[in-house]
PLY file of the C-alpha trace (Angstrom):
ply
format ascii 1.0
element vertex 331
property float x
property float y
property float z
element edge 330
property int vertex1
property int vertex2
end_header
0.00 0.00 0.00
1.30 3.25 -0.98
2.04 6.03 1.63
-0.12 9.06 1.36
1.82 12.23 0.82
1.37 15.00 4.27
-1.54 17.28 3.84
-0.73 21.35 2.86
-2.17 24.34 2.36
-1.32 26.93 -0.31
-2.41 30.85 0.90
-2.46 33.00 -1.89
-1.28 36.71 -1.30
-4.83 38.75 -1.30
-6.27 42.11 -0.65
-9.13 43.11 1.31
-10.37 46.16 2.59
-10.69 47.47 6.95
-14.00 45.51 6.42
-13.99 43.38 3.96
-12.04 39.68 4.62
-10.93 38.30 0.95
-8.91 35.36 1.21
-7.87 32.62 -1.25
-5.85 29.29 -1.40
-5.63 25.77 -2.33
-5.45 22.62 0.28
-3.17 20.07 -1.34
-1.12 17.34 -0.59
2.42 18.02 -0.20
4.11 16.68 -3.43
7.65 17.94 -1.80
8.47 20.34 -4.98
12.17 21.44 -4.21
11.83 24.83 -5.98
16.06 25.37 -5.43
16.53 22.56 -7.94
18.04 23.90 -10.86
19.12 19.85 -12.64
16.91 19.10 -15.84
15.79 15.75 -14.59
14.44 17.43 -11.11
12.81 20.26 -13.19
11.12 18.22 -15.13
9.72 16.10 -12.04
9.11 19.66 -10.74
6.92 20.77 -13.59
5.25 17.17 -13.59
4.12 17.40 -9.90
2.73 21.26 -10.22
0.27 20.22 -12.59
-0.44 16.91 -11.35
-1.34 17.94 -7.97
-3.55 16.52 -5.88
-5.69 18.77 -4.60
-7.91 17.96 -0.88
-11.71 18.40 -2.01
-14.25 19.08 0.20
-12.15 19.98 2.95
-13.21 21.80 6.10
-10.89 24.59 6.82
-10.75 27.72 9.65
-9.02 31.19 9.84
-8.18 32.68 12.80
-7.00 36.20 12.63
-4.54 38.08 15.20
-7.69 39.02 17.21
-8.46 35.64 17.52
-11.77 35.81 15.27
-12.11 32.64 13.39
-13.76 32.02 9.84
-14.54 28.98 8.69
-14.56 28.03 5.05
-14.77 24.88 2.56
-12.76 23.70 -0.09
-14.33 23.09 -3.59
-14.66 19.77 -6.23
-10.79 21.07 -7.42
-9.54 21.57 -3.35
-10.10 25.95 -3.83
-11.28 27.70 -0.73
-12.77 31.66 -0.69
-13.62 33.72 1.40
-15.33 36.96 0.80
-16.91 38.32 3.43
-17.39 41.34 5.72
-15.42 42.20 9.05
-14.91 45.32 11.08
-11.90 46.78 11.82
-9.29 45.00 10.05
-7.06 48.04 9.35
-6.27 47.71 13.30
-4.21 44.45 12.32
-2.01 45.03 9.55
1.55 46.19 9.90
2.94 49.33 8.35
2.81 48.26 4.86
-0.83 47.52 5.52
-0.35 43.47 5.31
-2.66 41.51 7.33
-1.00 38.12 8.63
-3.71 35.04 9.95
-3.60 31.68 9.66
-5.48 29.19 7.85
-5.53 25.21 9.34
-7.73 21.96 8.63
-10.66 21.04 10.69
-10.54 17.70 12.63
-11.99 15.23 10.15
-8.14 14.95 9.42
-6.79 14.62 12.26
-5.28 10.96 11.35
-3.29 12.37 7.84
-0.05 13.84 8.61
-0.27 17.96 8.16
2.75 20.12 7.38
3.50 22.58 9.72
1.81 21.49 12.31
-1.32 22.48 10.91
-0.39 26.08 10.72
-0.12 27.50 7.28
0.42 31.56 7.53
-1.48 33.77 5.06
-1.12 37.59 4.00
-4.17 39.98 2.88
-3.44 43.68 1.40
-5.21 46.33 3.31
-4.43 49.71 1.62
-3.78 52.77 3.32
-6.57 55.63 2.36
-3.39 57.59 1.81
-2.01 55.95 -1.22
-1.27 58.13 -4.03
-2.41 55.27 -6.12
-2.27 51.16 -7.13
-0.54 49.74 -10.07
-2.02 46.71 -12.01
0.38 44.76 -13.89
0.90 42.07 -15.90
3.39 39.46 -15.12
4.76 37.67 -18.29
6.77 39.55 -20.66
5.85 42.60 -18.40
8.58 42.36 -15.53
9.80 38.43 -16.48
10.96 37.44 -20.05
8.48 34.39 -20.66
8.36 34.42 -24.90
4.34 34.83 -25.37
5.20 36.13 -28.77
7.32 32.99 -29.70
6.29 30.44 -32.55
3.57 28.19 -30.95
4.77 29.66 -27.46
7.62 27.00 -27.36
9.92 29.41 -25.26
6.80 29.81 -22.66
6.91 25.94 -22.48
10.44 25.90 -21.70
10.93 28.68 -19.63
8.50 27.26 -17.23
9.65 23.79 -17.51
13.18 23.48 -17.66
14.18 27.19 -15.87
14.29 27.64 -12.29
12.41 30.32 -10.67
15.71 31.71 -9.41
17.71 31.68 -12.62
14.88 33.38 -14.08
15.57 36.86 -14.91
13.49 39.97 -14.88
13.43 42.50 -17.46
16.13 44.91 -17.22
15.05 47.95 -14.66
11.77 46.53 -13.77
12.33 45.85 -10.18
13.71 49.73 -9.89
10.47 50.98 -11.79
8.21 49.12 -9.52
9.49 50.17 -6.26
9.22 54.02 -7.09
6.17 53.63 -8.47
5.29 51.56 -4.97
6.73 54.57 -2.63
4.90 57.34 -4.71
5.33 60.96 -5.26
6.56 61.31 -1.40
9.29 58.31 -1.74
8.01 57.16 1.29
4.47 55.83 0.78
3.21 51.97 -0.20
1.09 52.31 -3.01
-0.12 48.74 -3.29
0.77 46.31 -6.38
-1.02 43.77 -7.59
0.05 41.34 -10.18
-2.16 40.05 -12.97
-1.30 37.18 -15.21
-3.11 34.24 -17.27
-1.01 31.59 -15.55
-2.90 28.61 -13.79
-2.14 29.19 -9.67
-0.35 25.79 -9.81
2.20 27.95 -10.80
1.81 30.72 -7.81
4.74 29.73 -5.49
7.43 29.85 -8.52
5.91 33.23 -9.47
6.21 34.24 -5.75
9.55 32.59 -5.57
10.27 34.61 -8.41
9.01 38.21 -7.28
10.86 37.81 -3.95
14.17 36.33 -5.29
14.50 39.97 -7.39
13.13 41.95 -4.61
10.35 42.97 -6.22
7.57 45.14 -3.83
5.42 42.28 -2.34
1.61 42.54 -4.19
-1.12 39.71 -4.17
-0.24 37.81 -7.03
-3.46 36.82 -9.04
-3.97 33.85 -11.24
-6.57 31.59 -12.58
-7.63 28.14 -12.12
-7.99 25.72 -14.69
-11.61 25.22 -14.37
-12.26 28.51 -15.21
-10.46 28.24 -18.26
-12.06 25.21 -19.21
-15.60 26.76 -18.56
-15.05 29.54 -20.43
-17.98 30.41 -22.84
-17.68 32.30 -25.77
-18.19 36.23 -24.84
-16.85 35.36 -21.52
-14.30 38.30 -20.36
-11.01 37.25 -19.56
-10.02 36.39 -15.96
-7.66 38.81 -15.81
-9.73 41.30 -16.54
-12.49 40.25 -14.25
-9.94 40.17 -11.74
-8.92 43.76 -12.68
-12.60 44.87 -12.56
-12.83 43.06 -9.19
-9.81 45.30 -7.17
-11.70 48.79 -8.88
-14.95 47.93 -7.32
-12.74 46.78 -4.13
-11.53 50.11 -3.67
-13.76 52.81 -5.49
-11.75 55.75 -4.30
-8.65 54.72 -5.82
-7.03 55.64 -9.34
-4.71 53.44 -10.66
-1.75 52.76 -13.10
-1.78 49.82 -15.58
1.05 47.90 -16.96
1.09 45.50 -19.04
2.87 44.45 -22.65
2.25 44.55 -26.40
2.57 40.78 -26.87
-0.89 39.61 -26.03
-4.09 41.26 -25.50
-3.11 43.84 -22.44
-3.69 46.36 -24.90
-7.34 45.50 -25.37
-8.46 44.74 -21.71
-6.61 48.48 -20.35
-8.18 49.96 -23.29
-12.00 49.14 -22.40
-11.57 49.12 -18.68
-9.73 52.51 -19.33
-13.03 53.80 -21.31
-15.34 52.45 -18.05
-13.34 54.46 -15.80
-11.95 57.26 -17.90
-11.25 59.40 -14.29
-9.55 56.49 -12.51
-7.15 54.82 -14.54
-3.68 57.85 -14.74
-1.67 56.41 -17.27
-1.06 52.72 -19.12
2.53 51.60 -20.43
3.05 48.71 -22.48
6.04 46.87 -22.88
7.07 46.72 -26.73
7.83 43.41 -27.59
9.93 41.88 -30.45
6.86 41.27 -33.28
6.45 43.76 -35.96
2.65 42.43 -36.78
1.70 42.64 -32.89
3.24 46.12 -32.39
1.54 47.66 -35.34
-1.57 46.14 -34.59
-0.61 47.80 -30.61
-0.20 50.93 -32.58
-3.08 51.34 -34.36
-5.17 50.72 -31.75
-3.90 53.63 -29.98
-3.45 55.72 -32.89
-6.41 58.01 -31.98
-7.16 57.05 -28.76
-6.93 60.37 -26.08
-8.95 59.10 -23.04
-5.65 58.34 -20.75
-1.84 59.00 -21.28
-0.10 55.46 -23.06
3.07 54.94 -23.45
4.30 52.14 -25.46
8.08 51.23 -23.47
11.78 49.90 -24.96
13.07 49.40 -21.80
12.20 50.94 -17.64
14.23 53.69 -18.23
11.50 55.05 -20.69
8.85 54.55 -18.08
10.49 56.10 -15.44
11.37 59.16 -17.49
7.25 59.41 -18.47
6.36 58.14 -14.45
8.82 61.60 -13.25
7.44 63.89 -15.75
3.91 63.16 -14.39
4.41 63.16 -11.22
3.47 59.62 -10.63
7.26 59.24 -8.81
9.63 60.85 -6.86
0 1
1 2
2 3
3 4
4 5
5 6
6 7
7 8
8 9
9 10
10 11
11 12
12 13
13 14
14 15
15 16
16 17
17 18
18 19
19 20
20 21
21 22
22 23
23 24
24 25
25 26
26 27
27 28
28 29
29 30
30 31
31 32
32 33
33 34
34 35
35 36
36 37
37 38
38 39
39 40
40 41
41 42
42 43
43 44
44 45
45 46
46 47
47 48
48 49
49 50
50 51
51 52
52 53
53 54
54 55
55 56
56 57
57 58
58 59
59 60
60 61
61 62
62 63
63 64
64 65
65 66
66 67
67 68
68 69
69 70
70 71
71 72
72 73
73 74
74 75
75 76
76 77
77 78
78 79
79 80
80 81
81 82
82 83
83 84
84 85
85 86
86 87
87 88
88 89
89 90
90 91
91 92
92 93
93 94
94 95
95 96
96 97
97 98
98 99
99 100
100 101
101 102
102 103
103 104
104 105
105 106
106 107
107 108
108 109
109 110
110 111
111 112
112 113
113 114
114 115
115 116
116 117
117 118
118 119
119 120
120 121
121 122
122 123
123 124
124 125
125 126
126 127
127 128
128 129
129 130
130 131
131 132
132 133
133 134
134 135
135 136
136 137
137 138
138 139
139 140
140 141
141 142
142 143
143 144
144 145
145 146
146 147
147 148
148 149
149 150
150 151
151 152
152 153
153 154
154 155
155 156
156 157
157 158
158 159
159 160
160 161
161 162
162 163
163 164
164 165
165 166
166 167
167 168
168 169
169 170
170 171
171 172
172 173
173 174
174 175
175 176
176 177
177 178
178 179
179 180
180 181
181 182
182 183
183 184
184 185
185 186
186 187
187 188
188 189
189 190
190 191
191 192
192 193
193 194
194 195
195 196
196 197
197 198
198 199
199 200
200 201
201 202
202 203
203 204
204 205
205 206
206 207
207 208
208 209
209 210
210 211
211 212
212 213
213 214
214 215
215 216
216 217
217 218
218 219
219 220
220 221
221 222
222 223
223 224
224 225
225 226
226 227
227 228
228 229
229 230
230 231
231 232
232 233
233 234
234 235
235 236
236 237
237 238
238 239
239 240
240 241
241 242
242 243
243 244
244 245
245 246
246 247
247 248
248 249
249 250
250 251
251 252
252 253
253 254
254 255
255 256
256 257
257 258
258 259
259 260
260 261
261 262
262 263
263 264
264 265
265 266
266 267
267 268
268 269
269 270
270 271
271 272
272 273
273 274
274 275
275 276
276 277
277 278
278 279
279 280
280 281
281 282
282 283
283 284
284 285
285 286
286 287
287 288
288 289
289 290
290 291
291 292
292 293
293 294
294 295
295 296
296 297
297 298
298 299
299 300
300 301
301 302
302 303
303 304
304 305
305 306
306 307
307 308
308 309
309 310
310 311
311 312
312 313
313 314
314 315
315 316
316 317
317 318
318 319
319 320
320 321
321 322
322 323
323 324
324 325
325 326
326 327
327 328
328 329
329 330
């Protein structure tokens, strides 16, 4: 009889409001992914057990917060948990950066598996400071790390993941600099929160996390997709990330925001309507120019007339700094 693998649970960086509890994860079993391995053979295992993961359906799980309050939640058919719900007075826990730390642990029905830290897995939700000068939406891929979107039949996307360790992955020249002036402001001393978008499944959240930290990115929820939603998608459906965009505007109403994204894919497109819904909101868009003469000029045209907020189509961070200073948007 085979041994069962130790139970887990995956937090996912989130963001919330003083009243509003929005927390997300995944309870799996532990499939012991060593994400320092940098041999082919082991990052191929790697890339094997990430999206053959076995995920704890149905599960019963709680969240107790620094206050002691305790939430309870349930896992779904693919081992997802959310909670959305409302709660005073959260601003009173976060630190100065405005993070929220609680924990999240199963329920006794499994008290007889074996659970990773002791049953204790620590989660992080974003509560903003009414202060911010603004937040910054951005995409991930080709964005701030070189994943080859644009490449024929995405081959260098496959391998990149696959056979590159989070680690040795590197991030566009200057983006980590951009980011954290954007993230301290005007003032240089404020935390306007991140949040980064992308299309990738969450099996692959802890290697983008592993990824973001490694370069010293600012910490930002990091916001994926699941594959059921992609697999439910209907024709007409809006893209997640864009939903998922939508979602942190209507989170925090008040707030204007800067979007970042690249010219590989269809960033252009989602920034450009959401832009139009919130013409007063959203203070400037860049896009990262990518290597495809048919994709840029198609990025080109569609901005060709287009006045409603400032775009700026990038080479390289220094470009986006210089625009970020002459606005204002940065110190």
């Amino acid at each position: 009889m085979f041994k069962k693998d130790p139970l887990q649970i995956v937090v996912f960086q989130s963001y919330g409001t003083s009243s509003h509890l929005y927390v997300r994860g995944r309870a799996l079993e532990d499939e012991s992914i060593d994400l320092n391995q940098h041999k082919f053979f082991h990052l191929l295992v790697n890339s094997y057990k990430r999206f053959e993961s076995d995920e704890i359906k149905y599960a019963n799980l709680k969240i107790v917060l620094p206050d002691s309050r305790i939430v309870d939640t349930q896992t779904d058919d693919h081992g997802y948990f959310l909670v959305d719900t409302s709660l005073k007075d959260l601003h009173f826990l976060t630190n100065e950066e405005g993070w929220l730390n609680f924990e999240v642990s199963y329920s006794d029905e499994h008290a007889k598996r074996k659970i990773q830290n002791e049953n204790r897995f620590k989660g992080e939700m974003l509560v903003p400071s009414p202060k911010v000068d603004y937040g910054i939406i951005t995409d991930i891929d080709d964005t701030i790390l070189h994943t080859g979107v644009v490449s024929l039949l995405k081959w260098r996307v496959i391998y990149n993941t696959i056979f590159k360790n989070a680690k040795h992955r590197l991030p566009l020249e200057g983006a980590p600099e951009f980011y954290h002036l954007l993230h301290r402001g005007k003032s240089g001393e404020n935390s306007n929160p991140i949040f980064y978008v992308s299309h990738s499944p969450w099996n692959m959240y802890r290697y983008l996390e592993l990824f973001l930290r490694q370069h010293q990115f600012p910490k930002g929820p990091i916001l994926l997709r699941s594959f059921k939603t992609i697999l439910q998608k209907k024709r007409g459906d809006k893209p997640q990330k864009q939903k998922e965009i939508l979602n942190i505007l209507k989170t925090y109403p008040e707030m204007r925001f800067i979007l970042i994204g690249d010219s590989g894919e269809y960033d252009a497109d989602i920034y450009i309507e959401i832009a139009q819904m919130y013409p007063e909101r959203i203070l400037g868009v860049y896009l990262r120019s990518v290597k495809h003469t048919r994709k840029m000029l198609r990025i080109k045209g569609l901005f060709e007339n287009y006045k409603t907020t400032p775009v700026l189509l990038v080479d390289n961070s220094k470009q986006a700094i210089a625009h970020a200073q002459a606005n204002g948007f940065i110190k």
